[in-house]
mmCIF file of the protein (N, C-alpha, C, O) and its ligand, coordinates in Angstrom:
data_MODEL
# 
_entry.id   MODEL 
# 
loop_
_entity.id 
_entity.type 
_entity.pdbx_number_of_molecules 
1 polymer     1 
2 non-polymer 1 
# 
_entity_poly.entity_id                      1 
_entity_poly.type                           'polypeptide(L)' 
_entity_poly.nstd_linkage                   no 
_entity_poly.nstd_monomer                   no 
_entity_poly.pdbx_seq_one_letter_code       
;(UNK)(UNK)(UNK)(UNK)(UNK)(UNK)(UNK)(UNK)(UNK)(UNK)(UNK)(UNK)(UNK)(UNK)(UNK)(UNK)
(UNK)(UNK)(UNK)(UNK)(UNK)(UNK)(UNK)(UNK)(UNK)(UNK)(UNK)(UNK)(UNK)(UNK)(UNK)(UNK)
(UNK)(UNK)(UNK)(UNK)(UNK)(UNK)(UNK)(UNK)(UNK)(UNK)(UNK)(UNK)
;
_entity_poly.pdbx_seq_one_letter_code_can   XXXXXXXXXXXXXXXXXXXXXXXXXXXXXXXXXXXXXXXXXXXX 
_entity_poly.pdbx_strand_id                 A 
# 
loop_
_entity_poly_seq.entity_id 
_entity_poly_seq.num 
_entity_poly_seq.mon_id 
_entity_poly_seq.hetero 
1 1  UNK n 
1 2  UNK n 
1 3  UNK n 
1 4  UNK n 
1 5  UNK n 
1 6  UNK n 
1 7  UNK n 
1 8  UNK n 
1 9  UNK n 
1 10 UNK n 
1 11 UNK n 
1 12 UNK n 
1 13 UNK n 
1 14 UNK n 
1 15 UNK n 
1 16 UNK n 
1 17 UNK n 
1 18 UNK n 
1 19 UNK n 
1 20 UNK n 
1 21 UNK n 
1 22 UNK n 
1 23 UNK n 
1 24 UNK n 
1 25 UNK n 
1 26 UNK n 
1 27 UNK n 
1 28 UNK n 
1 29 UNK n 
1 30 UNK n 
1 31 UNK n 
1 32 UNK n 
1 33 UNK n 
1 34 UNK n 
1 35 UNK n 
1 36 UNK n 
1 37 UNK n 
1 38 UNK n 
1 39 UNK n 
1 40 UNK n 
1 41 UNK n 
1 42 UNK n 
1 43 UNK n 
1 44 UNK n 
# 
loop_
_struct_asym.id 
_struct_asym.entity_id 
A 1 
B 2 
# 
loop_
_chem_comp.id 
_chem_comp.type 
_chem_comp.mon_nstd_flag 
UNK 'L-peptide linking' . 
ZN  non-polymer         . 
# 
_pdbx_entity_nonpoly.entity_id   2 
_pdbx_entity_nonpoly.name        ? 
_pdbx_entity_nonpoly.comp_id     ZN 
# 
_pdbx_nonpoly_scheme.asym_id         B 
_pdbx_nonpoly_scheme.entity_id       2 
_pdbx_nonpoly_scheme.mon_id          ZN 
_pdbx_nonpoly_scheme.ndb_seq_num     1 
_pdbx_nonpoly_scheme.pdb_seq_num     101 
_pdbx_nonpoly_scheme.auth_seq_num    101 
_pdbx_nonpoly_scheme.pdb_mon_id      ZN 
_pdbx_nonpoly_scheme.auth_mon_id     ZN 
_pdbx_nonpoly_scheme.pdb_strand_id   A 
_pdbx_nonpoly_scheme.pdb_ins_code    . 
# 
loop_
_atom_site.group_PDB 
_atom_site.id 
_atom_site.type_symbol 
_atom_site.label_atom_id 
_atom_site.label_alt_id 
_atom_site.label_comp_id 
_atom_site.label_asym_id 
_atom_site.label_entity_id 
_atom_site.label_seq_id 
_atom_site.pdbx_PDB_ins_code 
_atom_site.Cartn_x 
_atom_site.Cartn_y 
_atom_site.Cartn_z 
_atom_site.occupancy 
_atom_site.B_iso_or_equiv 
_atom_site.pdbx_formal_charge 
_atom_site.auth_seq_id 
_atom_site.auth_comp_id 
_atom_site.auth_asym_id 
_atom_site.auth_atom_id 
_atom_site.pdbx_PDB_model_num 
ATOM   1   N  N  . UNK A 1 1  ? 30.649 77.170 -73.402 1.00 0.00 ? 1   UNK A N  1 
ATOM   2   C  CA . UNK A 1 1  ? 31.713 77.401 -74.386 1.00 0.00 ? 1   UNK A CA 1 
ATOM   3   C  C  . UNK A 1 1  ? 31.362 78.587 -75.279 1.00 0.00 ? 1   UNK A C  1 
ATOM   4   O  O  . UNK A 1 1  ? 30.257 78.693 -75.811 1.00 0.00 ? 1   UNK A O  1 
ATOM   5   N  N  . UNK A 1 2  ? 32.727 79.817 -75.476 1.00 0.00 ? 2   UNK A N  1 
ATOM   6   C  CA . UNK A 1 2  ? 31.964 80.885 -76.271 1.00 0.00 ? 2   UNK A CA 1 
ATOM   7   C  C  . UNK A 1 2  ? 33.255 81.087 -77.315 1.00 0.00 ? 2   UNK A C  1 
ATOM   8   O  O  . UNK A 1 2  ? 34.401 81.489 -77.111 1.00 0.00 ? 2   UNK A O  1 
ATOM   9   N  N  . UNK A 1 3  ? 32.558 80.626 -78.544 1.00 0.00 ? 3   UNK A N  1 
ATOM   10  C  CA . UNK A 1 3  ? 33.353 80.860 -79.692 1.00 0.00 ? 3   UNK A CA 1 
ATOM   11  C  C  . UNK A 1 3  ? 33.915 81.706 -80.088 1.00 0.00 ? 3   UNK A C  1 
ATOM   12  O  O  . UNK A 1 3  ? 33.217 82.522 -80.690 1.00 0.00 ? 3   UNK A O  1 
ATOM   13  N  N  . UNK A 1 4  ? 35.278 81.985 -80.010 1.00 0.00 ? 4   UNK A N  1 
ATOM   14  C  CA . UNK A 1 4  ? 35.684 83.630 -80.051 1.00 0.00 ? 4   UNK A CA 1 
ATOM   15  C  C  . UNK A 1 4  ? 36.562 83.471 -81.919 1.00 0.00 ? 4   UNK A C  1 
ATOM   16  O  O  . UNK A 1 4  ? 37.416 82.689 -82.336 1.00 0.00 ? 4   UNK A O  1 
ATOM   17  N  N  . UNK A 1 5  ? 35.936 84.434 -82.477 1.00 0.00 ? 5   UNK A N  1 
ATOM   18  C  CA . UNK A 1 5  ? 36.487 85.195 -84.088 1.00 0.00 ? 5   UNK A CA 1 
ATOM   19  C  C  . UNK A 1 5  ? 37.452 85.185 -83.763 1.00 0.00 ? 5   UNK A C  1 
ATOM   20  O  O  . UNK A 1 5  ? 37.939 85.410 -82.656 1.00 0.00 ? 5   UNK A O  1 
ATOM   21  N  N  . UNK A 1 6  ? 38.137 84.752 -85.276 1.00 0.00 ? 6   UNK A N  1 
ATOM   22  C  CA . UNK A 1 6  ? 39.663 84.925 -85.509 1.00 0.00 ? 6   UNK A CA 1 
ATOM   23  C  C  . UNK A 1 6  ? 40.005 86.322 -85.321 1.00 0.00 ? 6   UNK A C  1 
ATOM   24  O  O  . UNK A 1 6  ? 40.976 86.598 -84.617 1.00 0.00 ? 6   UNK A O  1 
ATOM   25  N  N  . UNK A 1 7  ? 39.210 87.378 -85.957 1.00 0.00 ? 7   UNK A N  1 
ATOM   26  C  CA . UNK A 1 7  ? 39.802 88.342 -85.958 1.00 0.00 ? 7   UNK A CA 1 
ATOM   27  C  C  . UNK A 1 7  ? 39.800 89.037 -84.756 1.00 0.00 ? 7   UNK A C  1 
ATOM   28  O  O  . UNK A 1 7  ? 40.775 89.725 -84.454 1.00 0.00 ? 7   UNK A O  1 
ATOM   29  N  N  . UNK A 1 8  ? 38.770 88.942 -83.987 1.00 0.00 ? 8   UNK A N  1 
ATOM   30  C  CA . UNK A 1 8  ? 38.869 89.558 -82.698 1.00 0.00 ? 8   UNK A CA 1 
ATOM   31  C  C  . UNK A 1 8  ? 40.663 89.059 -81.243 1.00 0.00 ? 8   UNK A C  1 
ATOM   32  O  O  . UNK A 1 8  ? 41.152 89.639 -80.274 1.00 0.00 ? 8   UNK A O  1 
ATOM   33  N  N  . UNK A 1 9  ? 40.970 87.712 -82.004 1.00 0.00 ? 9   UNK A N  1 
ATOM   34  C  CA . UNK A 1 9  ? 41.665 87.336 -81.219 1.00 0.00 ? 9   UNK A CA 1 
ATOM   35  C  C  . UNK A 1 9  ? 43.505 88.018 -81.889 1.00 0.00 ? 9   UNK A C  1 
ATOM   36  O  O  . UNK A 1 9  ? 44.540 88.221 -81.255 1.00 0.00 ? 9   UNK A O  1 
ATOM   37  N  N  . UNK A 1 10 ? 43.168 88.197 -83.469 1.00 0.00 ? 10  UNK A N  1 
ATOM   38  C  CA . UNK A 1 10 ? 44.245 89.124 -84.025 1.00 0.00 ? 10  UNK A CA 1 
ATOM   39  C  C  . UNK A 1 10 ? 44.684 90.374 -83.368 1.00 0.00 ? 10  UNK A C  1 
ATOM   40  O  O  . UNK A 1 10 ? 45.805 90.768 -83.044 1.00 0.00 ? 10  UNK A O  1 
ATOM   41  N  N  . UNK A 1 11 ? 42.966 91.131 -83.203 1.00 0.00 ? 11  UNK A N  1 
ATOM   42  C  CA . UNK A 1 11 ? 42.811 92.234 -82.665 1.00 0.00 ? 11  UNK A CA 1 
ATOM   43  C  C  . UNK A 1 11 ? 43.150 92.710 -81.113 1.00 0.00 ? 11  UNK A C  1 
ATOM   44  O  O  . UNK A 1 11 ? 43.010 93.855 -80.681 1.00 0.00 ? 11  UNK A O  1 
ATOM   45  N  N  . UNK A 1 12 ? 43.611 91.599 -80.406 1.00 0.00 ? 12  UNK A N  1 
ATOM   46  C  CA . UNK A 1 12 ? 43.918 91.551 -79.533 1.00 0.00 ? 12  UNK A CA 1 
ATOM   47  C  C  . UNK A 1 12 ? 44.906 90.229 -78.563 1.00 0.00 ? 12  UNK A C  1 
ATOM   48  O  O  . UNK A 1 12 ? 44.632 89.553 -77.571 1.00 0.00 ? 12  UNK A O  1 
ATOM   49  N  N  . UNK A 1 13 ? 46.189 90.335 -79.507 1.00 0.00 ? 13  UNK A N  1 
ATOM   50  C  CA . UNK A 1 13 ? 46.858 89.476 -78.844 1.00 0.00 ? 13  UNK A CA 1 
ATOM   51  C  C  . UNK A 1 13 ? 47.096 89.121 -77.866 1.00 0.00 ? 13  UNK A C  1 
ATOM   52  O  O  . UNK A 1 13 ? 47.278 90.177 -77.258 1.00 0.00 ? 13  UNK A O  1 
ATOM   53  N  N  . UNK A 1 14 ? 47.329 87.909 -76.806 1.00 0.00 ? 14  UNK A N  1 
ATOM   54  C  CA . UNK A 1 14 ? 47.740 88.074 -75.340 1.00 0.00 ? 14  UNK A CA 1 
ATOM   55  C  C  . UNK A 1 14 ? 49.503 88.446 -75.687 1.00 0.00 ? 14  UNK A C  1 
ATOM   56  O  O  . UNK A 1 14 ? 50.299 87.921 -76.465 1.00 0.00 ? 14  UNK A O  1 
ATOM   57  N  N  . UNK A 1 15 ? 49.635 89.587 -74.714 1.00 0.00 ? 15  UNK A N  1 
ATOM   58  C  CA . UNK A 1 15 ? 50.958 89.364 -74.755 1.00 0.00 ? 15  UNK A CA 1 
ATOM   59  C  C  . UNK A 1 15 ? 51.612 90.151 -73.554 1.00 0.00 ? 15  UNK A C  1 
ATOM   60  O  O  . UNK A 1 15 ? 50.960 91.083 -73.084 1.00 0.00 ? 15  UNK A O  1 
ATOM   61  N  N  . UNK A 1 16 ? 53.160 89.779 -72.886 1.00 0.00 ? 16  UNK A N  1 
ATOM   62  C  CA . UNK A 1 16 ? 53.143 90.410 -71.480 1.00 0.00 ? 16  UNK A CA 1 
ATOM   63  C  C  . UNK A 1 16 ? 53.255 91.702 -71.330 1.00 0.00 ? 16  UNK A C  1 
ATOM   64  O  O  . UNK A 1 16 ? 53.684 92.533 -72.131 1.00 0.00 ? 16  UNK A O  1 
ATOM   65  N  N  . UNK A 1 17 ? 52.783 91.860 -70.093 1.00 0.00 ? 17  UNK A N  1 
ATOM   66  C  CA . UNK A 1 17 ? 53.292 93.582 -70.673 1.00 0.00 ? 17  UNK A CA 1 
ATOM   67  C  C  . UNK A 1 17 ? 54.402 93.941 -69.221 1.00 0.00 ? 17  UNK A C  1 
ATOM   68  O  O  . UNK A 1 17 ? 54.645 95.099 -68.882 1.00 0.00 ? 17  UNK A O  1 
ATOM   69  N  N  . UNK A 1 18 ? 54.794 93.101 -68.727 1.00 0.00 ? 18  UNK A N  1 
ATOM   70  C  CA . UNK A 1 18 ? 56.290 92.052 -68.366 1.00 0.00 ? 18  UNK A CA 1 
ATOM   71  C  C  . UNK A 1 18 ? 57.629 92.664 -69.469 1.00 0.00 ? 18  UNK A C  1 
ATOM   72  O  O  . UNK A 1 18 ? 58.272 93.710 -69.555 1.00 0.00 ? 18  UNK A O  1 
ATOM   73  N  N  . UNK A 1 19 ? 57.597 91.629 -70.045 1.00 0.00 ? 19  UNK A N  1 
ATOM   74  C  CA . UNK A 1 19 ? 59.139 91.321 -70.738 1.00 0.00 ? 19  UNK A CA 1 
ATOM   75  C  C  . UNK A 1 19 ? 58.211 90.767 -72.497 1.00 0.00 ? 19  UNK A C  1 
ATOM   76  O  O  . UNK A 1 19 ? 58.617 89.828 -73.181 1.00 0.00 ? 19  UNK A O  1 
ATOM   77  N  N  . UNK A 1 20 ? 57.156 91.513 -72.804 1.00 0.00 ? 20  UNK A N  1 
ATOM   78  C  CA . UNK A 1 20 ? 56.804 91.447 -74.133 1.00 0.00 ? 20  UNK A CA 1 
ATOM   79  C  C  . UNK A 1 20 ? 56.268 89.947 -74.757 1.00 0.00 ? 20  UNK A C  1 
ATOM   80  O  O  . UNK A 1 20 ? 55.746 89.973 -75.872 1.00 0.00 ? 20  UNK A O  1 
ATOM   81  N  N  . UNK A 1 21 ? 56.410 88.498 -73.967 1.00 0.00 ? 21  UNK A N  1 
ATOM   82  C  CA . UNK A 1 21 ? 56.686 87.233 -74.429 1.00 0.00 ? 21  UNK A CA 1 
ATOM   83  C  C  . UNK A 1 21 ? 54.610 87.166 -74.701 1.00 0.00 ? 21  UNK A C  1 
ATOM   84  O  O  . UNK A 1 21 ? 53.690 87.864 -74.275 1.00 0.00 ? 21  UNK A O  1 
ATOM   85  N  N  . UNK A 1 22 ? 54.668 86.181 -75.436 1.00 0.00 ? 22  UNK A N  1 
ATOM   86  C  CA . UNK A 1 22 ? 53.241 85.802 -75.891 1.00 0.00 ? 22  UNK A CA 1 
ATOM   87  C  C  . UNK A 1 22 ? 52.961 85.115 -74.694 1.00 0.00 ? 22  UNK A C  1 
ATOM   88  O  O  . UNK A 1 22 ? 53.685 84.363 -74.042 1.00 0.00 ? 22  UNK A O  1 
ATOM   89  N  N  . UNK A 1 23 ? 51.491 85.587 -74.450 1.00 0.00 ? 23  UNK A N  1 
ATOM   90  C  CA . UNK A 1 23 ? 51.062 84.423 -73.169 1.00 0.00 ? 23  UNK A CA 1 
ATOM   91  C  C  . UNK A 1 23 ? 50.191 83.424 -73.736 1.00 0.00 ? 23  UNK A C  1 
ATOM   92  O  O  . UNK A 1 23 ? 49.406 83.722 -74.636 1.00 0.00 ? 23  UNK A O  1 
ATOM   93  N  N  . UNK A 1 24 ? 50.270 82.370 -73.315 1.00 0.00 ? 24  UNK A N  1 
ATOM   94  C  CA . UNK A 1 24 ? 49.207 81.409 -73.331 1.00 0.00 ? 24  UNK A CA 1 
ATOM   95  C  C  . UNK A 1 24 ? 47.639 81.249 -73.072 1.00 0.00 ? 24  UNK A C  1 
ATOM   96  O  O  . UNK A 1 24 ? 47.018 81.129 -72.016 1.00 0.00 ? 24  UNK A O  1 
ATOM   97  N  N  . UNK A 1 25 ? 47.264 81.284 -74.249 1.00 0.00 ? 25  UNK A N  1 
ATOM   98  C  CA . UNK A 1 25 ? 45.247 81.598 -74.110 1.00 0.00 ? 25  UNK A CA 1 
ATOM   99  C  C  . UNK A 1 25 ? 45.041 80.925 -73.429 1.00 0.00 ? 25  UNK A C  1 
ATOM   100 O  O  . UNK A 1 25 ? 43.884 81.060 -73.029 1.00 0.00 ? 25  UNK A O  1 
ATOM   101 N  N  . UNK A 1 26 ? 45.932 79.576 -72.648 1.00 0.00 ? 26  UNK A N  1 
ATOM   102 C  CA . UNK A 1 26 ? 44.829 78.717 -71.485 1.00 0.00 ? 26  UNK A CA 1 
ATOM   103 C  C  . UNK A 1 26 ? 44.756 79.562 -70.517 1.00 0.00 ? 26  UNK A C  1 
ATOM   104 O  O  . UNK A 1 26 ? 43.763 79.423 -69.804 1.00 0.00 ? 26  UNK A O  1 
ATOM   105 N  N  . UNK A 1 27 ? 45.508 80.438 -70.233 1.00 0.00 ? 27  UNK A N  1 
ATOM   106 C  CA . UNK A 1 27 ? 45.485 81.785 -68.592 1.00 0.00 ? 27  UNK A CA 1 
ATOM   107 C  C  . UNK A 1 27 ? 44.244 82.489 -68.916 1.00 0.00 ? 27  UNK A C  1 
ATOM   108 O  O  . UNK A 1 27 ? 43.572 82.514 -69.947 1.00 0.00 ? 27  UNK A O  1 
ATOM   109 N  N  . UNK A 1 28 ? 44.100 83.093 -67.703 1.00 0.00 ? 28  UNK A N  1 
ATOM   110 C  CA . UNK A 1 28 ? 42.562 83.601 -67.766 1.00 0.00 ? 28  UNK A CA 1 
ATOM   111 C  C  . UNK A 1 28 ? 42.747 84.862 -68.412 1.00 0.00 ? 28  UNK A C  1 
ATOM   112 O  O  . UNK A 1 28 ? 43.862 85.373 -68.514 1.00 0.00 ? 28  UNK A O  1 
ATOM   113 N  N  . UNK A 1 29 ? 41.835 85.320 -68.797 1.00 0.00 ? 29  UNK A N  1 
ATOM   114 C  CA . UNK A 1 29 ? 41.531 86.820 -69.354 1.00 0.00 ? 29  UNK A CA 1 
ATOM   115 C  C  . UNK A 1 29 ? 42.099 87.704 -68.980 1.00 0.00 ? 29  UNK A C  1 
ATOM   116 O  O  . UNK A 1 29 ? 42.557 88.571 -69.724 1.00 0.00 ? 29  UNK A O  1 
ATOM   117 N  N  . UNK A 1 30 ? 42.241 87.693 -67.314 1.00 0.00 ? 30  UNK A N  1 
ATOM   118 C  CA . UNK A 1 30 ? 42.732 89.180 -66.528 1.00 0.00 ? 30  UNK A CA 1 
ATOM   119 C  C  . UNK A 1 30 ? 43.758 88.944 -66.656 1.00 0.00 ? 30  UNK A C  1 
ATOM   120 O  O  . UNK A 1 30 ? 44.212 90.081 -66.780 1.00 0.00 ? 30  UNK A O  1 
ATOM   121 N  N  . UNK A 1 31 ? 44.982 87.980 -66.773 1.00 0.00 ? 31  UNK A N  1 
ATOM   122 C  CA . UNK A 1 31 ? 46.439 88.007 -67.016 1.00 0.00 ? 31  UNK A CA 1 
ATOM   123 C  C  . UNK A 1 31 ? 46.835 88.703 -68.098 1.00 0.00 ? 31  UNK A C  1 
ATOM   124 O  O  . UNK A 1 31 ? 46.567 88.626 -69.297 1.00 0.00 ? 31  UNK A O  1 
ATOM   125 N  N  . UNK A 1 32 ? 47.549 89.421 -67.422 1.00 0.00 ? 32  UNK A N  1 
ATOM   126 C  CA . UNK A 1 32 ? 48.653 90.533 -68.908 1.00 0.00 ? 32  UNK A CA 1 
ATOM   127 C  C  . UNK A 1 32 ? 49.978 90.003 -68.326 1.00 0.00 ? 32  UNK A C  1 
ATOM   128 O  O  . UNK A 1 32 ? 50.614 91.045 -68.169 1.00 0.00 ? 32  UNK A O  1 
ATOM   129 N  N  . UNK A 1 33 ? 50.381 89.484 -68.116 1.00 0.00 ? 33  UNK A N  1 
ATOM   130 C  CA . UNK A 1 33 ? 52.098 88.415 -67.991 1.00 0.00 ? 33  UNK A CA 1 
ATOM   131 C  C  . UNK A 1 33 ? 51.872 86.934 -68.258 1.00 0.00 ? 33  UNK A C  1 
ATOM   132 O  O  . UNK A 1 33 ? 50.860 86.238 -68.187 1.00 0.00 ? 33  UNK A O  1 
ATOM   133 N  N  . UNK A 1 34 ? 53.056 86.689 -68.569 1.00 0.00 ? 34  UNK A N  1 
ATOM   134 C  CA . UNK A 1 34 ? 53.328 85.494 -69.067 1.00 0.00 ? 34  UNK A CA 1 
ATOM   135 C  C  . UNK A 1 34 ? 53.583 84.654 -67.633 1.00 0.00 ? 34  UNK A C  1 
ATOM   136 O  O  . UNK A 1 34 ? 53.416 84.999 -66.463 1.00 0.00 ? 34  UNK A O  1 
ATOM   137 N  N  . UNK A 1 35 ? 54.040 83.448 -68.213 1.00 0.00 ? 35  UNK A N  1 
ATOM   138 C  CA . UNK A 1 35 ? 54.020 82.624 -66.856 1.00 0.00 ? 35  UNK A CA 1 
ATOM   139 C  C  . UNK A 1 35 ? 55.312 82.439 -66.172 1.00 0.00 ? 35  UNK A C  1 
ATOM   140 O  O  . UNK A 1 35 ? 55.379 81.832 -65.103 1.00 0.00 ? 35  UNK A O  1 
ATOM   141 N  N  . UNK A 1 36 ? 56.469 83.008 -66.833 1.00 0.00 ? 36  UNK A N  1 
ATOM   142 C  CA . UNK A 1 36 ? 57.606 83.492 -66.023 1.00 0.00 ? 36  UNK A CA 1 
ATOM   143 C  C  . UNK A 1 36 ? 57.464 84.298 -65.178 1.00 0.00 ? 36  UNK A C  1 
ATOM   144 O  O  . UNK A 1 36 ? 57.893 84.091 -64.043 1.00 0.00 ? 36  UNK A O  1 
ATOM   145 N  N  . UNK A 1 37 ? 56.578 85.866 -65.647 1.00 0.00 ? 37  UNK A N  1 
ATOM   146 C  CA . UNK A 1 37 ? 56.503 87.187 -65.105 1.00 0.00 ? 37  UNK A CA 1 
ATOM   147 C  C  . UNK A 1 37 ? 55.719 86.778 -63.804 1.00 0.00 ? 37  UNK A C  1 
ATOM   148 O  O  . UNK A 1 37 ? 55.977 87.089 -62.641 1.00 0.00 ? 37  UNK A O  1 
ATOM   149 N  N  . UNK A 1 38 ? 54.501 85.858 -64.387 1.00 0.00 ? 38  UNK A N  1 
ATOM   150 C  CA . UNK A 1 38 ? 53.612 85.499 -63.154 1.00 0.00 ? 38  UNK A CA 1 
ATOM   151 C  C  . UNK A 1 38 ? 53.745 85.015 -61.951 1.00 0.00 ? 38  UNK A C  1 
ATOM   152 O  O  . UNK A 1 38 ? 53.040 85.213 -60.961 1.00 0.00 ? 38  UNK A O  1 
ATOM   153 N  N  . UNK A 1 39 ? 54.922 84.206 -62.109 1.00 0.00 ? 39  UNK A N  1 
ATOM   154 C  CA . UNK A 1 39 ? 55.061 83.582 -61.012 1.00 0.00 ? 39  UNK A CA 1 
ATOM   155 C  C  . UNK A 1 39 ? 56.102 84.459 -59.871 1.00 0.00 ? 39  UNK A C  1 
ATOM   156 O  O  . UNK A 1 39 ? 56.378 84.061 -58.740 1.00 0.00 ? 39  UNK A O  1 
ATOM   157 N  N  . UNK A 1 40 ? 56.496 85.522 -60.400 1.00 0.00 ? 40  UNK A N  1 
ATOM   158 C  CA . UNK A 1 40 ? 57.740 86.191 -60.087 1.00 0.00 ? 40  UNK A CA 1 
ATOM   159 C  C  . UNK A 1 40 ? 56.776 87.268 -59.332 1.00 0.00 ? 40  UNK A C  1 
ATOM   160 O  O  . UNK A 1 40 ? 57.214 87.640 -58.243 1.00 0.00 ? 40  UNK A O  1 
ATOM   161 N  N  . UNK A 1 41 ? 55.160 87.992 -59.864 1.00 0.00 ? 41  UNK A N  1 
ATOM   162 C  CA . UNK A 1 41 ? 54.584 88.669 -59.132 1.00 0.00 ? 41  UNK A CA 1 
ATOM   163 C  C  . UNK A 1 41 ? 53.901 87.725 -58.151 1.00 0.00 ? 41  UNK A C  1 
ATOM   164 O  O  . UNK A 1 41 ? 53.788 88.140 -56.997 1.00 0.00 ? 41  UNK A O  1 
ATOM   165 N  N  . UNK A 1 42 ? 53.363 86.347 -58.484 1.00 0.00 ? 42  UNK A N  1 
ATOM   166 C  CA . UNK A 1 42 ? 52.812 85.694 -57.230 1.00 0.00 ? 42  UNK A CA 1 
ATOM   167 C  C  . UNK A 1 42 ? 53.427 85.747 -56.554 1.00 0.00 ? 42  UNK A C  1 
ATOM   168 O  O  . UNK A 1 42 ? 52.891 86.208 -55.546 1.00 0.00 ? 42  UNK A O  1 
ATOM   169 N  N  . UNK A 1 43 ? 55.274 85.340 -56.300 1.00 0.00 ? 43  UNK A N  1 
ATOM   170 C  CA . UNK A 1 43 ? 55.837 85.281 -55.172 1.00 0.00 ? 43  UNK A CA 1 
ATOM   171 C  C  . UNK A 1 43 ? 55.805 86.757 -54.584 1.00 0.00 ? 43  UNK A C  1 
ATOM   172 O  O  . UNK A 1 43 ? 55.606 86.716 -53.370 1.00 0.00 ? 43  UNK A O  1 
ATOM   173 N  N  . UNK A 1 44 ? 55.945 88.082 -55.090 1.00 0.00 ? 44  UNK A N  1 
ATOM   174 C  CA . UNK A 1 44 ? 55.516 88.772 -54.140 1.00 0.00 ? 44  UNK A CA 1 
ATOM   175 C  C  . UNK A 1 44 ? 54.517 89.089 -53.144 1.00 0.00 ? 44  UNK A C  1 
ATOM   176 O  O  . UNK A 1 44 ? 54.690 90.034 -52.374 1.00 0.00 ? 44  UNK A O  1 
HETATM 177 ZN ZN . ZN  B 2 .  ? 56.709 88.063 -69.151 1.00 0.00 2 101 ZN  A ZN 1 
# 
C-alpha cells in the first residue's frame, strides 16, 4: 500500500482525455478515459 499526498493527487487529476468526465481512482494508472470511453476503445 503507497500513501499518495493530497496535493499530489490535486496536482494531477484523473480525468478523460475522451469526453473530459472524471475517472475513477479504482482504474489503473495508465487509463486516461473514463469507463464509458473505455469500453468503447476495448471494443475496438
Ligand atoms: Zn470519457
Amino acid at each position: 500500500m503507497t500513501p499518495t499526498p493530497e496535493y499530489f493527487r490535486k496536482l494531477d487529476p484523473k480525468i478523460c482525455t475522451d469526453c473530459g468526465n472524471k475517472i475513477d481512482e479504482m482504474h489503473e494508472s495508465y487509463i486516461n478515459q473514463c469507463d464509458k470511453c473505455l469500453r468503447h476503445t476495448d471494443h475496438i
